[in-house]
Backbone of each chain as ProteinMPNN parsed JSONL, in Angstrom:
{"seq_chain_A": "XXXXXXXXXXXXXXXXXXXXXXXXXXXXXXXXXXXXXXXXXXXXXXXXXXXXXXXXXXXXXXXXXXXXXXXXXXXXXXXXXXXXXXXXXXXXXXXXXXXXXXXXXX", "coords_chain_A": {"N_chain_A": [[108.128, 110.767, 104.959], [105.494, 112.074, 106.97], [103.179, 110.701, 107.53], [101.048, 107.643, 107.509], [100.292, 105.966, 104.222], [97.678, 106.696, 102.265], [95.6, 104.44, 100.244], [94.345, 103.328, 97.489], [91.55, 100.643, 97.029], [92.512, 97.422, 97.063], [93.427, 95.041, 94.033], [96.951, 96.733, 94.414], [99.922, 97.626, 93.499], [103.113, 97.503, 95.225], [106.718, 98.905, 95.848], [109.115, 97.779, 97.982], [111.667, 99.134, 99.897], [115.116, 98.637, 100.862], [117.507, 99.194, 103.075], [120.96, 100.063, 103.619], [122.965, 102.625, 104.85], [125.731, 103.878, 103.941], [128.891, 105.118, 106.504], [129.211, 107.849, 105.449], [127.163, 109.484, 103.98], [126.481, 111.573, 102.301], [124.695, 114.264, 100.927], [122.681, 112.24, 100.845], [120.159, 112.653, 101.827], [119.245, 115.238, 101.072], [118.885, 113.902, 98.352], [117.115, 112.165, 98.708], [114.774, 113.361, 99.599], [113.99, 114.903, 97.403], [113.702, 112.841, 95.442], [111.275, 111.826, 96.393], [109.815, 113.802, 96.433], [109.44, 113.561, 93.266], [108.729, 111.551, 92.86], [106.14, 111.134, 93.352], [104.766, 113.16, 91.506], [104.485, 111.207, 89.567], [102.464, 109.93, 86.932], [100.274, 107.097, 88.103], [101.494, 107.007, 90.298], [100.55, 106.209, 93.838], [100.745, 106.65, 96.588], [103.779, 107.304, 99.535], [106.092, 105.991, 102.089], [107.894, 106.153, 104.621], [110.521, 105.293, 106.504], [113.761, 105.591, 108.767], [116.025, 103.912, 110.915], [118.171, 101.985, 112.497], [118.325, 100.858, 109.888], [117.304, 101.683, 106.665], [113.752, 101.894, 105.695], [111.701, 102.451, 102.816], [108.78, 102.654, 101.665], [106.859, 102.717, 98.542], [103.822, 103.247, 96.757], [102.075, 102.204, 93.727], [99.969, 102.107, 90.876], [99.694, 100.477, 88.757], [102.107, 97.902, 86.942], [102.922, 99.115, 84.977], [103.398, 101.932, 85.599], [105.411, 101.787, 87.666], [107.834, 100.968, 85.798], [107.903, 103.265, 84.113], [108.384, 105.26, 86.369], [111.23, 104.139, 87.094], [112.302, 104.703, 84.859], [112.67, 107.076, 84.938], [114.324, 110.348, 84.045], [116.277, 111.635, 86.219], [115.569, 110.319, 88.436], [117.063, 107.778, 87.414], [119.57, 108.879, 87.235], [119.831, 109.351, 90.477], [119.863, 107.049, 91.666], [122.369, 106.193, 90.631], [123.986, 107.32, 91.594], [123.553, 106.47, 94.546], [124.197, 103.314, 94.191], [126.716, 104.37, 93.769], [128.234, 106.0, 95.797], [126.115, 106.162, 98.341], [125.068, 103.515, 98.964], [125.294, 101.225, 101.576], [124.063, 98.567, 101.467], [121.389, 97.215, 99.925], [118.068, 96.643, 98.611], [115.358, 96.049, 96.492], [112.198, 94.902, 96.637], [109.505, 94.206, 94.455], [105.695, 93.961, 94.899], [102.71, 92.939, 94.442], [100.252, 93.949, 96.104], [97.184, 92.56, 97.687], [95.464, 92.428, 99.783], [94.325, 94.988, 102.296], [94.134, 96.165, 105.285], [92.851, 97.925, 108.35], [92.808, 100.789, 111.128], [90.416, 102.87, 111.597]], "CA_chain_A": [[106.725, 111.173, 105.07], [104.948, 111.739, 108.323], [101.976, 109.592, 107.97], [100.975, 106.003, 106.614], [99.945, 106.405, 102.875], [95.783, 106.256, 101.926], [96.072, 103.609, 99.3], [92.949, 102.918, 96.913], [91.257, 98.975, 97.099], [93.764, 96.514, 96.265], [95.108, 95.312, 94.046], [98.01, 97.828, 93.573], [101.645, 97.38, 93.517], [104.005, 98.461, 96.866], [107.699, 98.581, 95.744], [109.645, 97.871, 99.31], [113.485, 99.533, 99.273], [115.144, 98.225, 102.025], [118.769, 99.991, 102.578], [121.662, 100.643, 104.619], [123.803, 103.64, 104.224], [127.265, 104.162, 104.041], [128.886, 106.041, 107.359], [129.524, 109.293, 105.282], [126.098, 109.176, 102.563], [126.873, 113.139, 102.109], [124.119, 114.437, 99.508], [121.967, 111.261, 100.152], [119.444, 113.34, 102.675], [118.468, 115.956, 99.737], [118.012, 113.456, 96.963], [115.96, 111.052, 98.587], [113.709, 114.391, 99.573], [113.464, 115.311, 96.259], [113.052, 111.871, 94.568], [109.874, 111.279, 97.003], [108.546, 114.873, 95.547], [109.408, 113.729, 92.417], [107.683, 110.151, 92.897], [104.779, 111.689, 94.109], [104.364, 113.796, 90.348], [104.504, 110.562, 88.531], [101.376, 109.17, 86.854], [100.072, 105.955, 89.154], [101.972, 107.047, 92.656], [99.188, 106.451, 95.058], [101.503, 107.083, 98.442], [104.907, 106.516, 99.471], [105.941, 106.14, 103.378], [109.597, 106.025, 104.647], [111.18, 105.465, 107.88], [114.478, 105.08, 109.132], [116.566, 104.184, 112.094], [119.036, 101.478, 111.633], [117.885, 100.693, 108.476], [115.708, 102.62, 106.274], [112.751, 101.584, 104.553], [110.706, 103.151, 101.772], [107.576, 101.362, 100.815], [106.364, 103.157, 97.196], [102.646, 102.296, 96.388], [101.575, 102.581, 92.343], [98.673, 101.752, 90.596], [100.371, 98.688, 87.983], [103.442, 97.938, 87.054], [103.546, 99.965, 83.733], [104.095, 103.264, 86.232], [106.568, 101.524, 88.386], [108.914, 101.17, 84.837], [107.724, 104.442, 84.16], [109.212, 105.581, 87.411], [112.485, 103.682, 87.299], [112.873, 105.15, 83.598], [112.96, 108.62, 84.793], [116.23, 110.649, 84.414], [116.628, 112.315, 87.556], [115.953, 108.826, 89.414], [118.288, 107.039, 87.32], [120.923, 109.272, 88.486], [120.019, 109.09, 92.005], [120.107, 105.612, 91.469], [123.235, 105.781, 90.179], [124.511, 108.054, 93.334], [122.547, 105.413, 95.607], [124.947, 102.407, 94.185], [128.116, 104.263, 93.62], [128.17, 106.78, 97.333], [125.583, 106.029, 99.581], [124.302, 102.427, 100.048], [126.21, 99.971, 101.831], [123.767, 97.218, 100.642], [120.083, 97.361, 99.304], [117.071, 95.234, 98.137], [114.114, 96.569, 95.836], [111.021, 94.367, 96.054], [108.287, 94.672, 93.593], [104.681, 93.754, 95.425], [101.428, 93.261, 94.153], [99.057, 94.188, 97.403], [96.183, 91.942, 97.745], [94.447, 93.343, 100.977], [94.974, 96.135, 102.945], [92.642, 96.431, 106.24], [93.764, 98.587, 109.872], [92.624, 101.395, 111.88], [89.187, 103.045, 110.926]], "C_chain_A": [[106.246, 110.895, 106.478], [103.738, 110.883, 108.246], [101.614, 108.591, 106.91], [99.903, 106.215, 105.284], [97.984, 105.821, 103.232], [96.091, 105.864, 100.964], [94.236, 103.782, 98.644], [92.59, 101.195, 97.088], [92.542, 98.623, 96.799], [93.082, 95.84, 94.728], [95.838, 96.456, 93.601], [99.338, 97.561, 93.62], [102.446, 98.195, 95.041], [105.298, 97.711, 96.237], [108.147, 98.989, 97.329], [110.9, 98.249, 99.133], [114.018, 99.422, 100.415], [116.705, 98.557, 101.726], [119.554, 100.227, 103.772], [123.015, 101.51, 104.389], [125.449, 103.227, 104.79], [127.576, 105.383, 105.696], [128.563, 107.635, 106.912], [128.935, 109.203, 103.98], [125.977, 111.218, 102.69], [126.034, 113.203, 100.778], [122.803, 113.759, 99.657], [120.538, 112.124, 100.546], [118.617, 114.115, 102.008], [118.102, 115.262, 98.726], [116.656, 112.693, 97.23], [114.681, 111.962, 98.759], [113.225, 114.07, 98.227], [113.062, 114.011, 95.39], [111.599, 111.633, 95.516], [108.891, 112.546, 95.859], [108.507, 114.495, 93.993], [108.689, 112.491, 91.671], [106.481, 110.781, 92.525], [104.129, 112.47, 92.122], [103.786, 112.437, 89.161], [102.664, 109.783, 88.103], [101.776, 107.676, 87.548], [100.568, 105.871, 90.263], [100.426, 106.887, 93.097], [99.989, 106.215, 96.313], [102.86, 106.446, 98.322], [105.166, 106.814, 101.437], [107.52, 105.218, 103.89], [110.057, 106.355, 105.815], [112.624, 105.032, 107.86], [115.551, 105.125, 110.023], [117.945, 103.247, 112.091], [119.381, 101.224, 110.594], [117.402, 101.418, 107.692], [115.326, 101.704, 105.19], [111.981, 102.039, 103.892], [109.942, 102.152, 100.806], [107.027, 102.627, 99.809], [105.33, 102.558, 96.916], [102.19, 102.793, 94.509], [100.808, 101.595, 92.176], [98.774, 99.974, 89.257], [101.74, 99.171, 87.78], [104.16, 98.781, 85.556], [104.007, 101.378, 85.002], [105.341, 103.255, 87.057], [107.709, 101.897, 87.395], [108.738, 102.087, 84.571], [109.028, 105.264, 85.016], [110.753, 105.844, 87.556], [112.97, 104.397, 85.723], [113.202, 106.697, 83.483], [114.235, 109.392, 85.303], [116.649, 110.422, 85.638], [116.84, 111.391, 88.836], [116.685, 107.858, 88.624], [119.454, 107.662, 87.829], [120.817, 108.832, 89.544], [120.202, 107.864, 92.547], [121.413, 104.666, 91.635], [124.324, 106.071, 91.593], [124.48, 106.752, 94.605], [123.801, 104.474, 95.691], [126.466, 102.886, 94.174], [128.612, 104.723, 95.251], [127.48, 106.571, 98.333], [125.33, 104.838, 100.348], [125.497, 101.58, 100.419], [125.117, 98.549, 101.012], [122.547, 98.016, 100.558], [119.35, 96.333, 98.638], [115.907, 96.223, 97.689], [113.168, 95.036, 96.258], [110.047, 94.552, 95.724], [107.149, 93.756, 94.002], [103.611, 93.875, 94.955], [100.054, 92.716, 95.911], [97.579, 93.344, 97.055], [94.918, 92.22, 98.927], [94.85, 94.016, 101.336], [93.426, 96.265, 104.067], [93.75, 97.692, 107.519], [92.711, 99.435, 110.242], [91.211, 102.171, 111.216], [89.852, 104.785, 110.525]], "O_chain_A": [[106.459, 109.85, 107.094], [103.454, 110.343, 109.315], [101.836, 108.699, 105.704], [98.759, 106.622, 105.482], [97.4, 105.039, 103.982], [96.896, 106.567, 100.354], [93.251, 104.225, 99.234], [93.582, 100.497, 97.299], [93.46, 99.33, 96.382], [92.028, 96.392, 94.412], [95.509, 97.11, 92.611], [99.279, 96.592, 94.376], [102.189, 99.26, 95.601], [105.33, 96.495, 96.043], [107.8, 100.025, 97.896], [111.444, 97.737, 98.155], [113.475, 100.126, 101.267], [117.226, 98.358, 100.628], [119.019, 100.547, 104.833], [123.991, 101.05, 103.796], [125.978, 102.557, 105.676], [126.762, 106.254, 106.0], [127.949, 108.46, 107.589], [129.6, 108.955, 102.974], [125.116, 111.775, 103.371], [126.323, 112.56, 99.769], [121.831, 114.175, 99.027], [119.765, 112.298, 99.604], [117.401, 113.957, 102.121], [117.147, 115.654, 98.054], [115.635, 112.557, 96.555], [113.622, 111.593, 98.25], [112.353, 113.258, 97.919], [112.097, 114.134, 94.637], [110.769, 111.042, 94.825], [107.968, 112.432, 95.052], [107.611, 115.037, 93.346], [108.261, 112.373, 90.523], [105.997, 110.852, 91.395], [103.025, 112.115, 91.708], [102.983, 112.58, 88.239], [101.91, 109.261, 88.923], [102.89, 107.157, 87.622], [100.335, 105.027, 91.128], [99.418, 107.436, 92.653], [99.551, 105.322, 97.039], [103.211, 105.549, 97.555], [104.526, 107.688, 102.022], [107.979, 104.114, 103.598], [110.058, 107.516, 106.226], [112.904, 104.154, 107.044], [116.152, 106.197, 110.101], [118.918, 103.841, 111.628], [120.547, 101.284, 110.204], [116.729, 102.192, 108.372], [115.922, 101.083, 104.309], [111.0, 102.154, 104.625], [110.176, 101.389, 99.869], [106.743, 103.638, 100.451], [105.444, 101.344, 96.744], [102.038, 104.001, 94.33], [100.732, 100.551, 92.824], [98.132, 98.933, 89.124], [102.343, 100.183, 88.138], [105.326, 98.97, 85.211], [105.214, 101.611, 85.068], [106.125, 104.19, 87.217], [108.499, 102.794, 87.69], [109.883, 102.526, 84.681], [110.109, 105.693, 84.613], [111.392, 106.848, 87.869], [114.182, 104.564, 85.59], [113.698, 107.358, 82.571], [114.909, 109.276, 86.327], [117.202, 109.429, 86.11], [117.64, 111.448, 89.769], [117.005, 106.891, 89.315], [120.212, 107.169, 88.664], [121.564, 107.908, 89.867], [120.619, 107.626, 93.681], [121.683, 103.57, 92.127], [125.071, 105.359, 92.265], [125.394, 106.356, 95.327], [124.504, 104.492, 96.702], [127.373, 102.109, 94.472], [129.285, 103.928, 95.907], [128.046, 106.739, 99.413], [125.294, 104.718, 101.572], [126.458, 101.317, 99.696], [125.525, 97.773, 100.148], [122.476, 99.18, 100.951], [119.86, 95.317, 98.168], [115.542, 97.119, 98.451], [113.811, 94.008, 96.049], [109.317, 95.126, 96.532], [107.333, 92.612, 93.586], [103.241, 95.048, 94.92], [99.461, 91.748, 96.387], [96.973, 93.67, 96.034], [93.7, 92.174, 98.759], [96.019, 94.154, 100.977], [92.232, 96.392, 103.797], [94.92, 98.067, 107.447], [91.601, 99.091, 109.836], [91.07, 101.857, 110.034], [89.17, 105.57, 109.866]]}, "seq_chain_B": "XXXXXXXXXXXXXXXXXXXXXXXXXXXXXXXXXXXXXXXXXXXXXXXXXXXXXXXXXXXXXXXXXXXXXXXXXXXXXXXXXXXXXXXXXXXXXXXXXXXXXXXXXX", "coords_chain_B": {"N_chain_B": [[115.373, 95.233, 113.682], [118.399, 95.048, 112.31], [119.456, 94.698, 109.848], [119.183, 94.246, 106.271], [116.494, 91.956, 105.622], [117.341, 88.352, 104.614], [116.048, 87.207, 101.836], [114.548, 83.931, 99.921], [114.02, 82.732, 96.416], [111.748, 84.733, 95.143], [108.436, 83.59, 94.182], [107.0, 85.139, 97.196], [105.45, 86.334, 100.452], [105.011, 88.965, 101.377], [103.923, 90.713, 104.449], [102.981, 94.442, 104.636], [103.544, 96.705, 107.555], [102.227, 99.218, 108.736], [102.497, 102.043, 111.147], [101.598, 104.902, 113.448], [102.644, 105.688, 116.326], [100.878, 106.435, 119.475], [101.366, 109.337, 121.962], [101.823, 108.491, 124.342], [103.502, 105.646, 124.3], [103.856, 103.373, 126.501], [104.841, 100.177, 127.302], [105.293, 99.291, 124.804], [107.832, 99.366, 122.926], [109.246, 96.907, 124.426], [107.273, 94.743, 124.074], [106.692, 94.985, 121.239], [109.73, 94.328, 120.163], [109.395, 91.379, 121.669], [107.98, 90.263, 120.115], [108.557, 90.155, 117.66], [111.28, 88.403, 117.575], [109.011, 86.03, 118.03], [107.948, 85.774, 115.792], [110.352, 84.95, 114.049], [109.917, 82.46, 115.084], [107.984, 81.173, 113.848], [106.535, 78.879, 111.49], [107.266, 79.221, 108.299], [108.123, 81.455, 108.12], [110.364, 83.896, 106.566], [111.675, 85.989, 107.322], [112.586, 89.568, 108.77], [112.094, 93.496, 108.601], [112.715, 96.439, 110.096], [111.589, 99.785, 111.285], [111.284, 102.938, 112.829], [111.098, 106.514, 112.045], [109.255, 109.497, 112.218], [106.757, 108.306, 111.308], [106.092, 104.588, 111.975], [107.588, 100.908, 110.247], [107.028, 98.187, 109.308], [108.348, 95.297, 107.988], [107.402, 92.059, 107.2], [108.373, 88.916, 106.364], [107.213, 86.303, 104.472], [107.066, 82.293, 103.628], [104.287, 81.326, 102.603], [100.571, 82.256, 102.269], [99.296, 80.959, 104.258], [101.269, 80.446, 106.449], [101.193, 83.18, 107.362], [98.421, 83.578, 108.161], [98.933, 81.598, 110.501], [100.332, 82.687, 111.822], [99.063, 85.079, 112.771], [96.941, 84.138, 114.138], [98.718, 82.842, 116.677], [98.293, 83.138, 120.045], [100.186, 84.88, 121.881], [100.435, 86.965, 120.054], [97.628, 87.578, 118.764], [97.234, 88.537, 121.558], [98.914, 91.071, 121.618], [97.999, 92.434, 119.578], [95.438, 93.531, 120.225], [96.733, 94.914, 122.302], [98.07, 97.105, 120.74], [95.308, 98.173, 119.382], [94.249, 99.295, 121.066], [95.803, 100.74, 122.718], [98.372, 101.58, 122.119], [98.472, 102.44, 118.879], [98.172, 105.013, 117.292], [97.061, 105.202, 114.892], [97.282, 102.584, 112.237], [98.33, 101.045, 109.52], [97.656, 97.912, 107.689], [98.687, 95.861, 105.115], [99.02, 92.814, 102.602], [100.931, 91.464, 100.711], [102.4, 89.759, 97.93], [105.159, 89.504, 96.958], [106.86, 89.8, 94.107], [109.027, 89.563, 92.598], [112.824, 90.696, 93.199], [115.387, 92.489, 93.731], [118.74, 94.03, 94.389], [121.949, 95.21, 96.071], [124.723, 93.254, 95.53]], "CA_chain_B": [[116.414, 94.555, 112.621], [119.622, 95.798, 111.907], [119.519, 94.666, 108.805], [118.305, 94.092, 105.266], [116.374, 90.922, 105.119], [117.746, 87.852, 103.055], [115.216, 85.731, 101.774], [114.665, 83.674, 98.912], [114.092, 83.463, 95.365], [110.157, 85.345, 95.035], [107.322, 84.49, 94.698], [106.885, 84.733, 98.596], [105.196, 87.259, 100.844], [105.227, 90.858, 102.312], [103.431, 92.062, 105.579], [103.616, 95.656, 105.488], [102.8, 97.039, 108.316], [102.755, 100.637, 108.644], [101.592, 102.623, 112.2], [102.221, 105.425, 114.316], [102.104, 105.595, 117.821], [100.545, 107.447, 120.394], [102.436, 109.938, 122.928], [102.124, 107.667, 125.382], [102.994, 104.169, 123.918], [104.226, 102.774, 127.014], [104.804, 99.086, 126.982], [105.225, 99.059, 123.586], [108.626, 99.213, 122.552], [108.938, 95.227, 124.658], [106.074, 93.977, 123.466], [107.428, 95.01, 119.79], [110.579, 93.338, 120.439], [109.228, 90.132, 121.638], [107.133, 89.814, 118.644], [109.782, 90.077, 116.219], [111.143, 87.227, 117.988], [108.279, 85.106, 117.996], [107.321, 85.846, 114.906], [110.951, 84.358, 113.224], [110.149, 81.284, 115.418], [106.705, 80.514, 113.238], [106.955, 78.359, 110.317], [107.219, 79.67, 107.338], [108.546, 83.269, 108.603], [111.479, 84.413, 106.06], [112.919, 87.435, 107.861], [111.626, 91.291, 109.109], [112.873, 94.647, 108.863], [111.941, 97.707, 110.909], [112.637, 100.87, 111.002], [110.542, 103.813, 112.972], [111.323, 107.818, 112.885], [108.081, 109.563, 111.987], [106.274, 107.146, 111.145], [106.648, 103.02, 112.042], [107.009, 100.472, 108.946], [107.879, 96.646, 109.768], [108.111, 94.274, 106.677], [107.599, 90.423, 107.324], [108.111, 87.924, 105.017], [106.168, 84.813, 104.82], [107.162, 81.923, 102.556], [102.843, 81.452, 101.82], [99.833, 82.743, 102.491], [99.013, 79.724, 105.349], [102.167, 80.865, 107.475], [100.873, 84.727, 107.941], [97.654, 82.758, 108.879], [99.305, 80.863, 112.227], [101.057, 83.959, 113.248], [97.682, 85.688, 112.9], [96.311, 83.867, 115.309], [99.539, 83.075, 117.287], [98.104, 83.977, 121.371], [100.105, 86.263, 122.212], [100.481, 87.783, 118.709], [96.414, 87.883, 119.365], [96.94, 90.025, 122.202], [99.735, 92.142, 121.269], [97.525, 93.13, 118.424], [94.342, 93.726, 121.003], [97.06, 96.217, 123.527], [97.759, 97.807, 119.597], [94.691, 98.856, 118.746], [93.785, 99.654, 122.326], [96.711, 101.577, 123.406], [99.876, 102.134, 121.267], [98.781, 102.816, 117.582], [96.885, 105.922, 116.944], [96.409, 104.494, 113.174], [97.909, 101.899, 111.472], [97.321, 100.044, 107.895], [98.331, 96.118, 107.505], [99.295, 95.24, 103.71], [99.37, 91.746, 102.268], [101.304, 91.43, 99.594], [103.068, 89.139, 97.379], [106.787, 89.86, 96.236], [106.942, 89.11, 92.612], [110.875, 89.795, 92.207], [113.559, 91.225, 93.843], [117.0, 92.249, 93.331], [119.691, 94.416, 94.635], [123.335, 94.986, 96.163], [125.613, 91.838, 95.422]], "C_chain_B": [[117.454, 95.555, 111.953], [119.742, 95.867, 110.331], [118.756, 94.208, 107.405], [117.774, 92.415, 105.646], [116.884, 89.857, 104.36], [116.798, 86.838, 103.012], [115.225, 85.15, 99.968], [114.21, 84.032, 97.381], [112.029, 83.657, 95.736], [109.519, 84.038, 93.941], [107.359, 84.286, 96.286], [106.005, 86.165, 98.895], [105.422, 88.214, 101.831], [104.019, 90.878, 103.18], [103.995, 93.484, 105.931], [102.53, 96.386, 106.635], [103.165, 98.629, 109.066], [101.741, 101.781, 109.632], [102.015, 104.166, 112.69], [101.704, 105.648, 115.325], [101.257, 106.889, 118.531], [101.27, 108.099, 121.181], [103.169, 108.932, 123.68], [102.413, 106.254, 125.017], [103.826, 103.614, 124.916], [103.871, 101.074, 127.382], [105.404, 98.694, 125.423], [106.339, 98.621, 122.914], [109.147, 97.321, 122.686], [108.469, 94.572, 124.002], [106.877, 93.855, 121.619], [108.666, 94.383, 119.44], [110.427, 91.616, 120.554], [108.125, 89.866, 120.427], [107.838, 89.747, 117.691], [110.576, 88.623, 116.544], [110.474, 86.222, 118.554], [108.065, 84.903, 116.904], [108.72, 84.841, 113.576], [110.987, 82.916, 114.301], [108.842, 80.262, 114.375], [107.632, 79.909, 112.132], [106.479, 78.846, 109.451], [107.637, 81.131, 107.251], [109.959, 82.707, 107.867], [112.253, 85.714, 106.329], [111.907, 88.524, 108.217], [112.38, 92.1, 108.915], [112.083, 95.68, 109.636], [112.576, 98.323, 111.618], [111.118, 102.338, 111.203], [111.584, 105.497, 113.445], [109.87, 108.286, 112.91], [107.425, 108.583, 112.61], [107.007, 105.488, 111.28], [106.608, 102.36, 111.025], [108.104, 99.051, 109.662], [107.137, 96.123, 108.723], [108.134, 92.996, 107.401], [107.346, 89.855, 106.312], [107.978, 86.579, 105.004], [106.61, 83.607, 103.343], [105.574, 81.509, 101.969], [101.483, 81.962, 103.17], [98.699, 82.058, 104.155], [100.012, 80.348, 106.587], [101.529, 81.692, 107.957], [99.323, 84.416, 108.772], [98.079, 82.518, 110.052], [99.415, 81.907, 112.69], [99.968, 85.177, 113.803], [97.301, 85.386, 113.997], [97.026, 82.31, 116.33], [98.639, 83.573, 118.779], [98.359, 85.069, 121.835], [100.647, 87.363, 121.038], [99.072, 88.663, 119.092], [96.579, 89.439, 120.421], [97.659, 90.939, 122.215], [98.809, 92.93, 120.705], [96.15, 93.893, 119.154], [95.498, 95.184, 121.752], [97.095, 97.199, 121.684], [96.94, 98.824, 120.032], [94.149, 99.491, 120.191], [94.489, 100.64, 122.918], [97.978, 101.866, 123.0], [99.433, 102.905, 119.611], [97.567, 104.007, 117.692], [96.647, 105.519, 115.177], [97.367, 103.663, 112.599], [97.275, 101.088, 110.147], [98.266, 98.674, 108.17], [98.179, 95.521, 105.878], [99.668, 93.781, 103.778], [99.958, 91.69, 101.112], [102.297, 90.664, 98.946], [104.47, 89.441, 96.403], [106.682, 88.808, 94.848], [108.208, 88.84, 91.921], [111.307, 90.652, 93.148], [114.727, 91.286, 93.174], [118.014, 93.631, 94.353], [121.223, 94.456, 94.911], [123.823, 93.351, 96.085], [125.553, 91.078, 96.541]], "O_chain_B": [[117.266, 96.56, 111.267], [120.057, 96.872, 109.693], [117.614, 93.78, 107.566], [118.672, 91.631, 105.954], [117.001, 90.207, 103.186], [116.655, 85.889, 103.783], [115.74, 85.755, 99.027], [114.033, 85.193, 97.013], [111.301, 82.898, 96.375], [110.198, 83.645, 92.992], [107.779, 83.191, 96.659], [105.811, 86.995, 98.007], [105.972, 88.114, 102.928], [102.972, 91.084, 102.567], [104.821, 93.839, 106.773], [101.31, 96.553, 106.625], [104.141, 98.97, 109.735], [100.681, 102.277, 109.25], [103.003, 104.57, 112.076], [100.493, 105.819, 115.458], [101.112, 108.03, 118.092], [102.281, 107.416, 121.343], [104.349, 108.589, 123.75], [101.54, 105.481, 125.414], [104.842, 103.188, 124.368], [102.726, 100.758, 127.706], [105.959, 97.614, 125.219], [106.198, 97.592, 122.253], [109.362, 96.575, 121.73], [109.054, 93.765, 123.279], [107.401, 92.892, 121.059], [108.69, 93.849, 118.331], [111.026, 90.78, 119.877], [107.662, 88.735, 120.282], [107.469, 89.051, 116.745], [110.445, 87.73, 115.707], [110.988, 85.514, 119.42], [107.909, 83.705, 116.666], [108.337, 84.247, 112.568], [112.05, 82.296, 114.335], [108.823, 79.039, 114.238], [108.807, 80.147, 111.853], [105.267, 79.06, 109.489], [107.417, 81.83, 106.262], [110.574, 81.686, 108.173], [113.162, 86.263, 105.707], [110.693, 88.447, 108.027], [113.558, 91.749, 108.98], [110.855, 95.647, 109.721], [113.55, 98.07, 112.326], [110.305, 102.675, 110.341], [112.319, 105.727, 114.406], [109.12, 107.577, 113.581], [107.398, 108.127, 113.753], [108.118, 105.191, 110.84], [105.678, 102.749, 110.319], [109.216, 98.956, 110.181], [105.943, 96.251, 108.451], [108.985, 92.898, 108.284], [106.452, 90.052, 105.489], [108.742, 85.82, 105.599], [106.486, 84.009, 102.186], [105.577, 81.342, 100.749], [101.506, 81.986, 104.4], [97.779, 82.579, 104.786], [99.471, 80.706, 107.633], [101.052, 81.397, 109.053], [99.093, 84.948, 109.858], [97.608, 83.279, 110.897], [98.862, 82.289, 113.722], [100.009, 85.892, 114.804], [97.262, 86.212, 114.908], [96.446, 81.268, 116.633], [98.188, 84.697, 118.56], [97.614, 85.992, 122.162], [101.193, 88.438, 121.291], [99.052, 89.819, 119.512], [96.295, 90.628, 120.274], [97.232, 91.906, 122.847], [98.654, 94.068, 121.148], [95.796, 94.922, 118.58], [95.072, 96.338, 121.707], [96.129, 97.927, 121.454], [97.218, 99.846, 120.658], [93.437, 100.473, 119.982], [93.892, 101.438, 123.641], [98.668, 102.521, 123.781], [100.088, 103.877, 119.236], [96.403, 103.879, 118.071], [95.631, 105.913, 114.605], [98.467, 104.201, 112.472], [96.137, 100.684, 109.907], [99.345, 98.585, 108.756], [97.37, 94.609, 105.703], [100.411, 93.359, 104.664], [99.142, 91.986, 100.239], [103.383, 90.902, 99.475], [104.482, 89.543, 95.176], [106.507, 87.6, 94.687], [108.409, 88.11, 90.951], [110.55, 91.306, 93.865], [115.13, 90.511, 92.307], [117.265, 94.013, 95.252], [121.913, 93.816, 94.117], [123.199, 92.428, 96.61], [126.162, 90.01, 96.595]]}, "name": "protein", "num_of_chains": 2, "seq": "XXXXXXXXXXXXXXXXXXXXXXXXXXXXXXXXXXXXXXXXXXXXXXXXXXXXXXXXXXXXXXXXXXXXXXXXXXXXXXXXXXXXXXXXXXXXXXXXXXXXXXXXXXXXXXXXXXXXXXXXXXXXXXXXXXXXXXXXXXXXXXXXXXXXXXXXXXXXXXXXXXXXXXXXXXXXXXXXXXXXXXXXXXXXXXXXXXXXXXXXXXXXXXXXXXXX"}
């Protein structure tokens, strides 16, 4: 995503996915597209915002943590999931965040 | 940061911090550098990641809510954060947030 998510007040949840690919992640490029569009559909997304250069990071913002399991319960991202751990990542870290402030730029 | 974070077991906390620059962000890249290493000299600093294409997104992780405090108001944290908003970020948001769990690769 090109620009830093508009979140609602806090509190809300920010899952952080912190990841480093495999040399030859063949495939990974189209899923993670499509799992953002497919984030983005789910009841309680409120933004998701994803960079990466050595690393990549994808911060996921939802509204509680019933939509997060929601989320993680849906087919199409358990596969990619499954893709994620068997072909693409060299290592990885989920953390699940409950946001307490949020201030910055006007 | 090259790489994933390792920190301990949660609860602990997340700074996300999520910008993007201006054309011109000269200086910036330095400055962003030496802050990453100042910032794992504070006490209570548990690791960073960061990771800009698009958009910029740097995680810090704080073992409490007192640490992210010092580094707050840290000097030349202070004025890093003053050239910021003055001359590198055309918008950025700053997230506090508390990691409730974690898990991933082995």
């Amino acid at each position: 995503m090109s620009t830093p998510a508009v979140t609602p007040e806090p509190p809300y949840f920010a899952v952080i996915f912190t990841s480093l690919l495999e040399e030859n992640a063949e495939g990974y490029e189209e899923t993670a597209e499509r799992m953002m569009e497919l984030a983005a559909l789910q009841e309680g997304f409120l933004g998701i915002e994803s960079a990466r250069d050595e690393i990549g990071i994808t911060v996921s913002y939802w509204r509680d943590e019933a939509s997060i399991r929601e989320w993680r319960a849906q087919a199409a991202h358990v596969e990619a999931r499954r893709m994620g751990r068997e072909l693409w990542y060299r290592t990885f870290r989920v953390r699940v965040s409950r946001v307490e402030r949020e201030y910055g730029s006007p």
